[in-house]
C-alpha positions in Angstrom: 0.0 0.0 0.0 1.3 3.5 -0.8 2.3 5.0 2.7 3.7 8.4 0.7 3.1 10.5 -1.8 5.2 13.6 -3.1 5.5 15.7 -5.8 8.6 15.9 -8.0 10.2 19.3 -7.0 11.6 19.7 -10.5 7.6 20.2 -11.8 5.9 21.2 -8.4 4.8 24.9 -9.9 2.8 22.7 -12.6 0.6 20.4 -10.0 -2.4 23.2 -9.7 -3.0 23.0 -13.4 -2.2 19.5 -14.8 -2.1 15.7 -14.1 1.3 15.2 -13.5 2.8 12.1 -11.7 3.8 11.7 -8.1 6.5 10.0 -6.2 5.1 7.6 -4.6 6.4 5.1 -1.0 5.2 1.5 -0.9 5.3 -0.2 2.2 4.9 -4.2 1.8 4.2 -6.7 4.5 4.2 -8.8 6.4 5.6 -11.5 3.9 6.0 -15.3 4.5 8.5 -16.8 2.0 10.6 -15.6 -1.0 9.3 -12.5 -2.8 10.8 -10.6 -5.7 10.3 -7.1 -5.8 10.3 -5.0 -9.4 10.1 -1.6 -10.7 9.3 -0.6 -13.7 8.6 2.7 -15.5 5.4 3.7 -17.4 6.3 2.0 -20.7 6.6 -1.1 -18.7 10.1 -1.7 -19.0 12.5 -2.9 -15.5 14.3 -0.3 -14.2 17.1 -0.7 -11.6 17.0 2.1 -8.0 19.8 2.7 -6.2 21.1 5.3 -4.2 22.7 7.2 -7.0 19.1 7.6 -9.1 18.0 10.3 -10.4 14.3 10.3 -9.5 13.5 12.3 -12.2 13.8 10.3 -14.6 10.6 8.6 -14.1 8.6 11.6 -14.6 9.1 10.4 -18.4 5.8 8.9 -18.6 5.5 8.8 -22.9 5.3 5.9 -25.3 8.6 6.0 -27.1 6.6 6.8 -30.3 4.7 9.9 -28.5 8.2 10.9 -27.6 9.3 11.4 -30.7 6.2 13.2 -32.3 6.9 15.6 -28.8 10.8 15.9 -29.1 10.1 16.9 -32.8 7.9 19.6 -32.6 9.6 21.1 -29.2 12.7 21.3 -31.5 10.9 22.9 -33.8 9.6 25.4 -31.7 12.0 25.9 -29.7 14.3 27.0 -32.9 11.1 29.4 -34.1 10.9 30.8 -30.8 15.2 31.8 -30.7 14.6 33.1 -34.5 12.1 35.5 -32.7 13.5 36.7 -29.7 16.7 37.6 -31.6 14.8 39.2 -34.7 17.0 37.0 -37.0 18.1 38.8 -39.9 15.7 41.7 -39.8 13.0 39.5 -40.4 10.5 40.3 -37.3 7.3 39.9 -39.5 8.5 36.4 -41.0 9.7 35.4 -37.8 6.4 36.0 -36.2 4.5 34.7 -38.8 6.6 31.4 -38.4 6.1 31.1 -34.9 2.3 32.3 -33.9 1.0 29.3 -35.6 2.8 26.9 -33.2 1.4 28.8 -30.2 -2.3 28.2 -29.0 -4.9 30.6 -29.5 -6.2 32.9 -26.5 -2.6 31.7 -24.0 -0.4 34.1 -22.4 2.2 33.1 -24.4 0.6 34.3 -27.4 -0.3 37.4 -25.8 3.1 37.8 -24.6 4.7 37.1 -27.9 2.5 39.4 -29.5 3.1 42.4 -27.2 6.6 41.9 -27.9 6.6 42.8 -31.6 6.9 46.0 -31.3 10.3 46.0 -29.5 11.7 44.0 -32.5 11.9 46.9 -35.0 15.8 46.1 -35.4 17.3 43.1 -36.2 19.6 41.9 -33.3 21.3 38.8 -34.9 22.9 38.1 -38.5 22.6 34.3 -37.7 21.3 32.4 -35.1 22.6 28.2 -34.5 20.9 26.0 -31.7 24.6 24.7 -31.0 22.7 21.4 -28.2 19.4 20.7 -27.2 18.5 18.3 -24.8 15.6 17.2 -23.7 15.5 16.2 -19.8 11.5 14.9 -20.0 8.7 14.8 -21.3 5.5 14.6 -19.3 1.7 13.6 -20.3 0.1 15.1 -18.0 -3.7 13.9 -18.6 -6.1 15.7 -21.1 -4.2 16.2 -24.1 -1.3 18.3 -22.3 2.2 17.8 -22.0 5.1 19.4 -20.4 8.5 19.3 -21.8 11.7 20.4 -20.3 14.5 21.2 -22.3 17.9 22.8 -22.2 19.0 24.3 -25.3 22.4 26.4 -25.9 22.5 29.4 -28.9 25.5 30.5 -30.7 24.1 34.1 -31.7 26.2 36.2 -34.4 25.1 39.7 -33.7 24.9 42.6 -35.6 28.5 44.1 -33.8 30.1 40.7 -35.7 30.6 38.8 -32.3 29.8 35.5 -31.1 27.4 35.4 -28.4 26.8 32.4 -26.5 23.5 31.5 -24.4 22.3 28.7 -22.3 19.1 28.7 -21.4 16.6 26.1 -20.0 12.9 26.1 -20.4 9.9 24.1 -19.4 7.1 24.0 -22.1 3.7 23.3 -21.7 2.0 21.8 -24.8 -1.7 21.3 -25.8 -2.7 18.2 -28.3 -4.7 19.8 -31.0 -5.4 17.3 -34.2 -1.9 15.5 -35.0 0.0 18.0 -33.7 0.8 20.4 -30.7 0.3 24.0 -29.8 2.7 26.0 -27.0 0.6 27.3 -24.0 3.0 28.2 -22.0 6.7 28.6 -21.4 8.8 29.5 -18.0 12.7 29.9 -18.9 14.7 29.1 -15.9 
């Protein structure tokens, strides 16, 4: 029987508005004979605990086919979003117009991203390159949403001819709609 239950501090902002997993303590007994005790993670598969786990890695809770159809279009955005926010090439209307239709209709995010145009009127960056992206999970959280945290890094050439160099990390929250996905929200961290 489950004698704990926590939430993952790495998502714990999200809990008030989606179905995200918990951590969860079993307690088992009292046992009479031989009994052989196994974890395994959402797709089913055995996974090994020790001390040195990383808990986190069981808030993975996709098929390995919805992981990929996620992982694509967070790359996707991810690389729209960048072209944006740096004003590529003095293109701010075609790098709105690229992005908006990955955002969902009526979110902050859109609002926010919208506002924002205005401050764009100069190109910032002759060339933009997502230099690594990784993505740490992926999360179904019930009702067609899904949260995805990446880390991504940017090699920026700006207009003054340097290289600028950015890490940033973000966790994206992502709305089903037909066979693919629209952005909600997005917290950098």
């Amino acid at each position: 029987y489950v004698t704990e239950t926590v939430k993952y501090a790495a998502v714990e902002e999200h809990y008030d508005g989606l179905n995200l997993p918990y951590k969860k303590t079993y307690t088992v007994g009292p046992i009479f004979g031989e009994v052989e005790l196994r974890v395994v993670d959402a797709a089913g598969n055995a996974v090994e605990i020790d001390d040195e786990t990383d808990m986190d890695a069981f808030l993975n809770n996709c098929s390995d086919a919805l992981h990929q159809e996620l992982d694509t279009f967070i790359h996707d955005f991810i690389d729209r979003y960048t072209r944006y926010l740096t004003s590529r090439l003095d293109n701010r209307q075609e790098n709105y117009n690229a992005l908006v239709p990955l955002l969902l209709d009526g979110s902050d995010l859109k609002y926010r991203v919208s506002r924002a145009y205005d401050g764009f009127q100069y190109g910032q960056s002759k060339s933009d390159t997502i230099t690594s992206f990784v993505t740490h999970y992926l999360i179904d959280a019930g009702d067609g949403k899904y949260l995805c945290d990446v880390t991504y890094e940017v090699d920026s050439l700006g207009r003054d001819g340097k290289l600028h160099h950015s890490v940033n990390n973000a966790q994206v929250i992502l709305v089903r709609s037909g066979n693919s996905f629209l952005a909600e929200r997005l917290i950098s961290y």
